[in-house]
N, C-alpha and C positions, 0 to 999 in steps of 0.2 A: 416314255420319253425321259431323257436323265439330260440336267445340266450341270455342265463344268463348272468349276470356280474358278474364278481368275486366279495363277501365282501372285503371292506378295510379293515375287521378285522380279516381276514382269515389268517392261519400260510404262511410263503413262503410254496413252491414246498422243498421238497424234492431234496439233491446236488441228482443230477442225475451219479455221478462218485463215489459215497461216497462205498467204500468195494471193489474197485480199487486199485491195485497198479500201478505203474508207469511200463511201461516194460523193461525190460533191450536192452541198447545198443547193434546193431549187430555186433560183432565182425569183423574188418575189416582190411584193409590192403590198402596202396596206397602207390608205391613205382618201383624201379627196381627188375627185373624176367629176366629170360632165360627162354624163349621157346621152346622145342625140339619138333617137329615136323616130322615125315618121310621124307629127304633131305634134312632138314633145323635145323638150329639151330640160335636164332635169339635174340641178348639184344632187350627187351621190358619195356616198363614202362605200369603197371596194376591199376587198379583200383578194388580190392574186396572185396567181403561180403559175407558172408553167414549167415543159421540157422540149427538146427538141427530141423526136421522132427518129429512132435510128429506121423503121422502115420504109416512112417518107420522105425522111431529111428534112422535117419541115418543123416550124417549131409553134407548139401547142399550145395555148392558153388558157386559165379557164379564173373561176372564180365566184365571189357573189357580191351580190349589189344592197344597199338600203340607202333609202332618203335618207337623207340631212334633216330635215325644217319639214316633215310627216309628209310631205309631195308624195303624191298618187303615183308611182311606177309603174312605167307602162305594163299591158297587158304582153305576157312572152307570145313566139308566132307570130311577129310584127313583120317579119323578114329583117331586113340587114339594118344594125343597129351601127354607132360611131363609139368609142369610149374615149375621151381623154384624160389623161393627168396632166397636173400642172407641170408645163416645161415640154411637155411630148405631142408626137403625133397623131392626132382622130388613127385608132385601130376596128376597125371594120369586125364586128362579132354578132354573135346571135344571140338572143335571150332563150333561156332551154323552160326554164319551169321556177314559178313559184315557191319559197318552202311554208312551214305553217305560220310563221312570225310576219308573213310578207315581205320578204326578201325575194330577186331576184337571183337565177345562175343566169352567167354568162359566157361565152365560150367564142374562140377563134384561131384562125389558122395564119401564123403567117409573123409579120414584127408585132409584138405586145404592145399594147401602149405605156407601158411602160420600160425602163430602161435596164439593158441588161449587166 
């Protein structure tokens, strides 16, 4: 097998980005929440994001949860959780899994509770 060498008089390559745009930032949220929970209701500090779903059209949320003031977070598999932030409306999500620090994920389909 033999390869060629490029001419030094050859045009560059073509931008490989060129008819790109930039994409837009994910709308997000980092801040204080209330949790509600079934027999819990718990100040949380969140971390989220989402997108909207071009296959669903629906829009995505997700993120992670830790206490405030060391509050026991509920066990995830609770079924349907509430989150709020200040100023917003209870968003109906699930708790998914634990991580090793004891942090919760959180996940929903639908308006964020936070604002977009």
């Amino acid at each position: 097998m033999r390869f060629r060498r490029a001419r030094r008089d050859s045009p560059a390559p073509a931008d490989p980005h060129a008819g790109f745009t930039e994409p837009e930032a994910a709308p997000d949220y980092s801040g204080s929440a209330l949790l509600d929970a079934p027999g819990a209701e718990v100040a949380v500090r969140v971390a989220l994001t989402g997108h909207l779903d071009p296959i669903d059209g629906q829009f995505h949320w997700h993120g992670r949860i830790s206490a405030v003031d060391g509050s026991e977070l509920p066990d995830p598999g609770r079924g349907q959780v509430f989150l709020t932030v200040p100023g917003g409306a209870p968003a109906p999500g699930v708790l998914q899994e634990r991580d090793p620090w004891g942090n919760l994920r959180i996940a929903g389909i639908g308006a964020p509770p936070f604002p977009l």
